[in-house]
C-alpha positions, 0 to 999 in steps of 0.5 A: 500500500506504501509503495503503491502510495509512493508510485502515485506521488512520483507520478504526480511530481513527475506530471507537474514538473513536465508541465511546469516545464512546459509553461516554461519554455511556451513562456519563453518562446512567447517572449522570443516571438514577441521580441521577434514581431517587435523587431519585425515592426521596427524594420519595417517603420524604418523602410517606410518614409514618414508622411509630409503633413499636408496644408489646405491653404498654403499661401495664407498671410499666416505661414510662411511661403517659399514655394514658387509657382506664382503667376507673373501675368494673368492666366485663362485656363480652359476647363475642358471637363465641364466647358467654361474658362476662368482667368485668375490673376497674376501674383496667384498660384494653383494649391490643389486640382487640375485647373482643367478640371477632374472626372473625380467631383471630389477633387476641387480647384483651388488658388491661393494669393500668397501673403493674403489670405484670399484664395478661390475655389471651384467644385461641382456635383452632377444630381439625379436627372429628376432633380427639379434644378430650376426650383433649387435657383428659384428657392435659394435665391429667395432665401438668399434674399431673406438672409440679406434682410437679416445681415448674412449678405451685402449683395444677392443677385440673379446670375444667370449666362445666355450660353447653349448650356442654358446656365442658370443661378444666383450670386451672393456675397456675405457681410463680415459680421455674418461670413461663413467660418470667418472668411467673406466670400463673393459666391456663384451657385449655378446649374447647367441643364446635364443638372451639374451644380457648380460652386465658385466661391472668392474668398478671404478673412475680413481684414483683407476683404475691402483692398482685394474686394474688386479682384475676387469679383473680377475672378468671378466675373471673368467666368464664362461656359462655352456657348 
């Protein structure tokens, strides 16, 4: 009975030592695999650049510029995907897009004034064929004149093109009190009858509006959709 009782006891010393054992080395391998991956990450944060952090507006008053791509005379540029041409000034610089314009309506045009804080932006979206376009002009021009009752805007008009497209919409331009986001902006909104809505906004903070008032609008002005 003793020696059966002693047996027992060795097997069960026996057990846990092999498992202790065990627990053991899948520790240590854990920790070699471990230490492995760690290693692996770090090679391979080595071999990839760190990303170039990207500005919106490069060309604000507010950073500093050393970039060249300034106009040194004024530029008309043809907007072949949508058919309408724009002149931006000299002393601008293309920031973002293709100045002839994108089949990807998430990538905007935009121009900045270095050492100002004026910029101009075009963007536009293409509606469902049913979209009651014209009734959109005839609304937002309503409720633009409603907002300039109230102080949102200096200025609301109807601003339509007589070109084959048929271009129809209204143009806006916002109070310093009321601007959107601290910019003023001189606002063109406008369909053509493929239903594509086009947004062409000139814009800047307020403390720069007054001196560069009549260049934002000839940029708007100078916007014209092939007949």
């Amino acid at each position: 009975m003793k020696k059966t009782a002693r047996t027992l006891s060795m097997t069960v010393l026996i057990g846990l030592s092999v498992l202790l054992i065990a627990s053991l080395a899948l520790a240590q391998w854990g920790a070699i695999q471990s230490g492995a991956d760690a290693l692996r990450r770090a090679q391979e944060a080595q071999k990839k650049p760190e990303p170039t952090p990207t500005k919106a507006y490069e060309g604000s008053a507010s950073m500093s510029d050393t970039r060249t791509g300034v106009s040194t005379a004024p530029v008309t540029y043809q907007c072949k995907i949508r058919n309408f041409s724009y002149t931006i000034p000299a002393g601008w610089r293309l920031e973002r897009g293709n100045p002839a314009g994108s089949t990807d309506e998430r990538e905007n045009i935009i121009f900045m004034k270095p050492g100002t804080t004026c910029g101009f932006t075009i963007a536009w979206h293409q509606y469902v064929p049913s979209f009651p376009r014209k009734a959109n002009v005839d609304a937002s021009y309503k409720q633009a004149m409603e907002e300039k009752a109230i102080g949102k805007y200096i200025s609301v008009k109807r601003r339509d093109q007589n070109s084959k497209q048929g271009i129809i919409g209204w143009e806006t331009i916002e109070t310093a009190e009321k601007g959107s986001g601290g910019f003023q902006r001189i606002q063109w909104n406008c369909w053509d009858p493929q239903n594509y809505m086009y947004t062409f906004m000139a814009h800047c903070e307020p403390k720069d509006f007054n001196a560069n008032r009549a260049e934002l609008q000839r940029i708007i002005d100078s916007i014209r959709f092939q007949r």
